[in-house]
PDBQT receptor file of N, H, CA, C and O in Angstrom, charges set to zero:
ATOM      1  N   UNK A   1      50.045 138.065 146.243  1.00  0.00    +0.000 N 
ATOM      2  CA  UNK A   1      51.085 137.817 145.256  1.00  0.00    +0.000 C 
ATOM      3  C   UNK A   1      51.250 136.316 145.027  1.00  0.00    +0.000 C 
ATOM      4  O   UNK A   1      52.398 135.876 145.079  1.00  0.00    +0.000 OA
ATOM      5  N   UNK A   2      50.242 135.478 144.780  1.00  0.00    +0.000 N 
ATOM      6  H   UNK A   2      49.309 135.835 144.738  1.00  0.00    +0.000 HD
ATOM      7  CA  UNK A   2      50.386 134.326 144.417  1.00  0.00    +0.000 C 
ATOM      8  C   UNK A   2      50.276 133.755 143.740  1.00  0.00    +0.000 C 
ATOM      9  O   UNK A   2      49.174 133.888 143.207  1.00  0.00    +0.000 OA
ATOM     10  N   UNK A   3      51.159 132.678 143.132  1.00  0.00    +0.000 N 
ATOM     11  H   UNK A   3      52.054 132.570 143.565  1.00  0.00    +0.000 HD
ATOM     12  CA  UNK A   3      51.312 132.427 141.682  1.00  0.00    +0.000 C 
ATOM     13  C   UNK A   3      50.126 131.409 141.546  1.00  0.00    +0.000 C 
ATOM     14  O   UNK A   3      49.901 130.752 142.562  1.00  0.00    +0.000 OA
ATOM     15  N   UNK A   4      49.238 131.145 140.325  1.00  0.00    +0.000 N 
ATOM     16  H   UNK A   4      49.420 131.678 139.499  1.00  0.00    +0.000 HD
ATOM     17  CA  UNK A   4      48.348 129.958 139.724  1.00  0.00    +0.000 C 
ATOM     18  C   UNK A   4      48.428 129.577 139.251  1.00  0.00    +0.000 C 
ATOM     19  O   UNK A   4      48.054 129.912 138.127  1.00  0.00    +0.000 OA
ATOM     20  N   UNK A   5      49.286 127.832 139.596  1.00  0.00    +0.000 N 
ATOM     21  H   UNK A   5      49.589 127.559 140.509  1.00  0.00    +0.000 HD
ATOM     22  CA  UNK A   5      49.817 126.776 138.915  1.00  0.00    +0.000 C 
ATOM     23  C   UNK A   5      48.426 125.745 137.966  1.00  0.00    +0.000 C 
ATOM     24  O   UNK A   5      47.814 125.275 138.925  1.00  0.00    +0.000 OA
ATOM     25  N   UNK A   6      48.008 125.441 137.225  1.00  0.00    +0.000 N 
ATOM     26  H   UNK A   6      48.505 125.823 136.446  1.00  0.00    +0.000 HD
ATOM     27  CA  UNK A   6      47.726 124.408 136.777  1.00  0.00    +0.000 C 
ATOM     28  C   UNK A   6      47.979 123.597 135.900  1.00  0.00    +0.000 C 
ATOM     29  O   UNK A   6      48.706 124.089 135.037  1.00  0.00    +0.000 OA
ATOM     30  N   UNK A   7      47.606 122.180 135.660  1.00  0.00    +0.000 N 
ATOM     31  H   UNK A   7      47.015 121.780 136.361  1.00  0.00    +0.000 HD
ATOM     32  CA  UNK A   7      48.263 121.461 134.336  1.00  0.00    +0.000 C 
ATOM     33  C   UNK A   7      47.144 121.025 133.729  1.00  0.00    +0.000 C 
ATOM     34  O   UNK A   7      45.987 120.811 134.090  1.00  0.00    +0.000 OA
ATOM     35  N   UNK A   8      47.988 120.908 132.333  1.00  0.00    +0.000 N 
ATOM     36  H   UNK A   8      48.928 121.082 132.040  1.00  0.00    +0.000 HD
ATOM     37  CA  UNK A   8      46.680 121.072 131.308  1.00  0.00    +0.000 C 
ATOM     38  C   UNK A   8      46.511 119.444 131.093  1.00  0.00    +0.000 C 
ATOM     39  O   UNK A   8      47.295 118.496 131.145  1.00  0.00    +0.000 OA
ATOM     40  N   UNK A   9      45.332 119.564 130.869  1.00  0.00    +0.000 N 
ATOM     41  H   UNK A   9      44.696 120.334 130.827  1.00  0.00    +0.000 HD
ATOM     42  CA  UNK A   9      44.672 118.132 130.298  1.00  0.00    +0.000 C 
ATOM     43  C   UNK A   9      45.229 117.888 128.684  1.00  0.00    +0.000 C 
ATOM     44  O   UNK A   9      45.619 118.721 127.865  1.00  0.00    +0.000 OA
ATOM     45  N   UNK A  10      45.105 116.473 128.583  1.00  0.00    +0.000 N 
ATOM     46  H   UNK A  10      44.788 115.796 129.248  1.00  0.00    +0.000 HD
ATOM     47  CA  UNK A  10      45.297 115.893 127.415  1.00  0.00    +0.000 C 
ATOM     48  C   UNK A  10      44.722 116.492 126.597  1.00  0.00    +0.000 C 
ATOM     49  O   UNK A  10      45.426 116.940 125.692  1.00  0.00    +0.000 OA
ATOM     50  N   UNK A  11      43.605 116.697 126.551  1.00  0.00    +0.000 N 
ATOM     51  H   UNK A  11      43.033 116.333 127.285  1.00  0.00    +0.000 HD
ATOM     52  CA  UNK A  11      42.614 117.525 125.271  1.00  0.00    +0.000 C 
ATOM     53  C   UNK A  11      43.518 118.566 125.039  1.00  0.00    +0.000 C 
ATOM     54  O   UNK A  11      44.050 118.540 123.929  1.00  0.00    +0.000 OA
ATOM     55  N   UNK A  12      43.882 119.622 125.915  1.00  0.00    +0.000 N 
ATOM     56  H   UNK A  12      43.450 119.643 126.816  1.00  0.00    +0.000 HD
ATOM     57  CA  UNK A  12      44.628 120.565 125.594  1.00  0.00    +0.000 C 
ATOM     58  C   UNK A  12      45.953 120.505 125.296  1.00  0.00    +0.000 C 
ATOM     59  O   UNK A  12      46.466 121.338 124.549  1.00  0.00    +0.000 OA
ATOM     60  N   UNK A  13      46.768 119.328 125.953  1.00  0.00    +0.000 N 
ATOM     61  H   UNK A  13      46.351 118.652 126.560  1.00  0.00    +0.000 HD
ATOM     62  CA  UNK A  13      48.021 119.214 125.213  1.00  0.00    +0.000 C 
ATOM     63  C   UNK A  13      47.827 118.849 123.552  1.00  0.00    +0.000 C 
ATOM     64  O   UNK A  13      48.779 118.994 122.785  1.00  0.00    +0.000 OA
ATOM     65  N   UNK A  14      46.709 118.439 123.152  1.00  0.00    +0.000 N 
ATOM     66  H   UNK A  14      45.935 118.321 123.774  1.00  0.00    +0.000 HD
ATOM     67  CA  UNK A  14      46.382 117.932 121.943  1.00  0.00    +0.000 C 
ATOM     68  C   UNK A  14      46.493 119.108 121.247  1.00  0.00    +0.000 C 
ATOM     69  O   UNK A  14      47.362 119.301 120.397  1.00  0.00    +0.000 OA
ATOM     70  N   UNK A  15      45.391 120.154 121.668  1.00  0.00    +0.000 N 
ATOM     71  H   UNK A  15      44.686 119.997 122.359  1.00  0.00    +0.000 HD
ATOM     72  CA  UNK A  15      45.238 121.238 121.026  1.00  0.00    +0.000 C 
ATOM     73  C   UNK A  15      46.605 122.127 120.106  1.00  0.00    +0.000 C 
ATOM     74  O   UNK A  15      46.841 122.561 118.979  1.00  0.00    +0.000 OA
ATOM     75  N   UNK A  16      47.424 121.991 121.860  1.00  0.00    +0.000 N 
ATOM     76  H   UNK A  16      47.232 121.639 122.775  1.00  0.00    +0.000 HD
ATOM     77  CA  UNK A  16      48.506 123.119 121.929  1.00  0.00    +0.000 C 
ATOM     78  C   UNK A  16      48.706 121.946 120.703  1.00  0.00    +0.000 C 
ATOM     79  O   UNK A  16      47.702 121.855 119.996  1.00  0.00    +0.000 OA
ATOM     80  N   UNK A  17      49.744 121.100 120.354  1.00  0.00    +0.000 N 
ATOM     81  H   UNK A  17      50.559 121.174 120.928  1.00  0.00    +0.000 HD
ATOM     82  CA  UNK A  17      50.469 120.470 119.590  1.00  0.00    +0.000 C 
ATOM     83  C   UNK A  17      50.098 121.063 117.962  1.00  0.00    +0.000 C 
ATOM     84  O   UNK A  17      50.683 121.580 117.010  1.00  0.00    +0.000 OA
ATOM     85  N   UNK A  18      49.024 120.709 118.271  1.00  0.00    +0.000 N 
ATOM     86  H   UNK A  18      48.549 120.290 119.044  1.00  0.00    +0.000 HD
ATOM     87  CA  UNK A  18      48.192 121.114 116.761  1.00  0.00    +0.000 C 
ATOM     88  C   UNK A  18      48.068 122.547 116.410  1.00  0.00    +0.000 C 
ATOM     89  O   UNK A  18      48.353 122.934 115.276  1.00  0.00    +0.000 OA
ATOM     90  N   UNK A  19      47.634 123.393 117.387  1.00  0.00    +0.000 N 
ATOM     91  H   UNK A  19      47.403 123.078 118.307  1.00  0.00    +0.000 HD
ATOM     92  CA  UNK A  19      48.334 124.794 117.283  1.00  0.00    +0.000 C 
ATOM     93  C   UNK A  19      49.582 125.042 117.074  1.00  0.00    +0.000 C 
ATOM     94  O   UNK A  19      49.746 125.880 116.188  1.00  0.00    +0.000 OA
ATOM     95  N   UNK A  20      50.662 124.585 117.608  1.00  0.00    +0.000 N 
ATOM     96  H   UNK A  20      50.529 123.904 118.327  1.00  0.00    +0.000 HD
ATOM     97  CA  UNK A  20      51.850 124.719 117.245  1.00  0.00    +0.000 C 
ATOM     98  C   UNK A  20      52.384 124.398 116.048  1.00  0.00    +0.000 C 
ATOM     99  O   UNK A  20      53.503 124.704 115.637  1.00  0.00    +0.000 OA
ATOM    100  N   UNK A  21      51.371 123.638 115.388  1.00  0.00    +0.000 N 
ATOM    101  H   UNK A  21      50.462 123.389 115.722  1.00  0.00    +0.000 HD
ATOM    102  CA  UNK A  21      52.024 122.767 114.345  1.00  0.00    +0.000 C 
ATOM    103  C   UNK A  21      51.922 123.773 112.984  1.00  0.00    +0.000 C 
ATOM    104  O   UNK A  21      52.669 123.666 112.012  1.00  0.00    +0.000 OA
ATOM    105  N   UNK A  22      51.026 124.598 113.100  1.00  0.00    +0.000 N 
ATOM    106  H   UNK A  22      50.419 124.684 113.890  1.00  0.00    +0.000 HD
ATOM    107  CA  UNK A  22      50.056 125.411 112.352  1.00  0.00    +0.000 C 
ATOM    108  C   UNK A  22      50.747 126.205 112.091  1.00  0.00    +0.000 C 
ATOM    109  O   UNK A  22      50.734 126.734 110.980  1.00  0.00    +0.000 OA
ATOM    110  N   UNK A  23      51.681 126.581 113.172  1.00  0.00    +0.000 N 
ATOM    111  H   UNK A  23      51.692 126.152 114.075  1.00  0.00    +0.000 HD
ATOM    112  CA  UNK A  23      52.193 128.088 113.183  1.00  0.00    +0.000 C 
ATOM    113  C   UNK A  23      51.575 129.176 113.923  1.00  0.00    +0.000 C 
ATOM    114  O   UNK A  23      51.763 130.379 113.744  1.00  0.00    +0.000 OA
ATOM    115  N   UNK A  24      50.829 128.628 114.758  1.00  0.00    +0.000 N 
ATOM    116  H   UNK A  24      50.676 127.650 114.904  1.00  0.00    +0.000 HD
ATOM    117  CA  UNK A  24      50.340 129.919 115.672  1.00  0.00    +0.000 C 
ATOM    118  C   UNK A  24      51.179 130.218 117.220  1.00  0.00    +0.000 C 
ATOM    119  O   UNK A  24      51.535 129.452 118.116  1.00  0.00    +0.000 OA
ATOM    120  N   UNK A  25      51.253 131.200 117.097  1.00  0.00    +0.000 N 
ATOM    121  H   UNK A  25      50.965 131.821 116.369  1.00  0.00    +0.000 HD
ATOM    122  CA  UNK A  25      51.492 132.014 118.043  1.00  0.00    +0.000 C 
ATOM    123  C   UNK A  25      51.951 131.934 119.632  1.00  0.00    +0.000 C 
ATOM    124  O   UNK A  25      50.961 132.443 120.160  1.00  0.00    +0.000 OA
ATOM    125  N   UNK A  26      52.515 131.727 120.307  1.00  0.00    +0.000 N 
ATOM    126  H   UNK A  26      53.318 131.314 119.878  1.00  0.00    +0.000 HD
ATOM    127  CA  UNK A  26      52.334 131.367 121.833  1.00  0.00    +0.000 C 
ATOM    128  C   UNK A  26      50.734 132.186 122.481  1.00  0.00    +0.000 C 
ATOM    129  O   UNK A  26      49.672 131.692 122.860  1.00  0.00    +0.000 OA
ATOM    130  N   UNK A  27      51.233 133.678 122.364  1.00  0.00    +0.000 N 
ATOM    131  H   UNK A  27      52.096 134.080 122.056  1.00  0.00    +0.000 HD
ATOM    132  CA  UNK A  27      50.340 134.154 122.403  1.00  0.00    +0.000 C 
ATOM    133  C   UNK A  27      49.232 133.717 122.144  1.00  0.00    +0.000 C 
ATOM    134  O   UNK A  27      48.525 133.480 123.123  1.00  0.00    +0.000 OA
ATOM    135  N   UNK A  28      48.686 133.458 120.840  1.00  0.00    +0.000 N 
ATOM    136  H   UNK A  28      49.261 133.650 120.045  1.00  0.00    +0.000 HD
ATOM    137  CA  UNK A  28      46.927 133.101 120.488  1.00  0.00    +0.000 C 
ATOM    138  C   UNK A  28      46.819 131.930 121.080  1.00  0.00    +0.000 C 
ATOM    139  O   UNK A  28      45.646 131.655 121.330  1.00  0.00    +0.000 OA
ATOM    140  N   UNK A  29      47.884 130.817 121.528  1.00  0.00    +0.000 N 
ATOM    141  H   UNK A  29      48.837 131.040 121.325  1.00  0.00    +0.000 HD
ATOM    142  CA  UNK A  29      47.467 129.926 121.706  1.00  0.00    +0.000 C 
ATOM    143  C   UNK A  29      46.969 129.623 123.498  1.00  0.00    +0.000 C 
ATOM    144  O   UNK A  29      46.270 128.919 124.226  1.00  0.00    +0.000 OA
ATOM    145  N   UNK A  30      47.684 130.458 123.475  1.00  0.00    +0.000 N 
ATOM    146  H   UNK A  30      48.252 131.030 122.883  1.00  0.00    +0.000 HD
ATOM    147  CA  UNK A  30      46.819 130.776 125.272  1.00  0.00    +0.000 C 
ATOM    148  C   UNK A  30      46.332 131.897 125.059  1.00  0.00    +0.000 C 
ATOM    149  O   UNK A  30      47.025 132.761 125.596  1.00  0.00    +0.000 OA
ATOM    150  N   UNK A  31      45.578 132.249 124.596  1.00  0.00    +0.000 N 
ATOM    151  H   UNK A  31      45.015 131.546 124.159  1.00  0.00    +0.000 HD
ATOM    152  CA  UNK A  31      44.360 132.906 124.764  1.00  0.00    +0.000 C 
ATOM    153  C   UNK A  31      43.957 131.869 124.371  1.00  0.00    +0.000 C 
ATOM    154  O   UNK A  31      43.505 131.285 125.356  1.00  0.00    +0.000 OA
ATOM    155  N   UNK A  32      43.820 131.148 123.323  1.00  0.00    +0.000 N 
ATOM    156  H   UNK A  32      44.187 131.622 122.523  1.00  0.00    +0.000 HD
ATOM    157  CA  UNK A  32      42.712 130.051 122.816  1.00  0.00    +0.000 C 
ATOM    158  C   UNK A  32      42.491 128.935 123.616  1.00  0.00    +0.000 C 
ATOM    159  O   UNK A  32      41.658 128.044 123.452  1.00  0.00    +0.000 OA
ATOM    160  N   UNK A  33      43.564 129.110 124.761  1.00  0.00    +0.000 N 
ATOM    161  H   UNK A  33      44.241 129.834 124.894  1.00  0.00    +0.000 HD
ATOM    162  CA  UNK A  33      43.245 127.853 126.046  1.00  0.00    +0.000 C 
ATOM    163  C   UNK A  33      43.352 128.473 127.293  1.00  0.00    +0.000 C 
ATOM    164  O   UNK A  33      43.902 128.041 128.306  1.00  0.00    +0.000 OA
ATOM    165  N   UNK A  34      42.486 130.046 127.027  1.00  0.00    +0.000 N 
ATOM    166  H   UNK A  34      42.039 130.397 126.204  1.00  0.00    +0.000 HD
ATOM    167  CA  UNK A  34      42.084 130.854 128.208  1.00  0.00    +0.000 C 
ATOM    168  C   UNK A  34      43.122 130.201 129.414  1.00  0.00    +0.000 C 
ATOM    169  O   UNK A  34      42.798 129.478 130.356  1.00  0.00    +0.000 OA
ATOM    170  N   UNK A  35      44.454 130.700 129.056  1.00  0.00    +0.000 N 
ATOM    171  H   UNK A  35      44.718 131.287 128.290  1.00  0.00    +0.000 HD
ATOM    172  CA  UNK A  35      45.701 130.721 129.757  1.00  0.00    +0.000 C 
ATOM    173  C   UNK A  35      46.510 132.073 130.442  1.00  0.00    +0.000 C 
ATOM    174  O   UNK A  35      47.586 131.922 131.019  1.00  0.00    +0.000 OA
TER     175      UNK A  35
């Protein structure tokens, strides 16, 4: 039962931002950063 912490790299905070910006999804957007 153990939780798997990691933090995302810059590239991917980039991503997320830009995904977010778009209008996508929480959802798609971790899948799209195999989250």
């Amino acid at each position: 039962m153990g939780n798997r912490y990691s933090q995302i790299s810059i590239e991917e905070r980039c991503e997320l931002a830009r995904l977010q910006a778009a209008g996508t999804s929480i959802r798609q957007i971790a899948a799209s950063l195999d989250r």
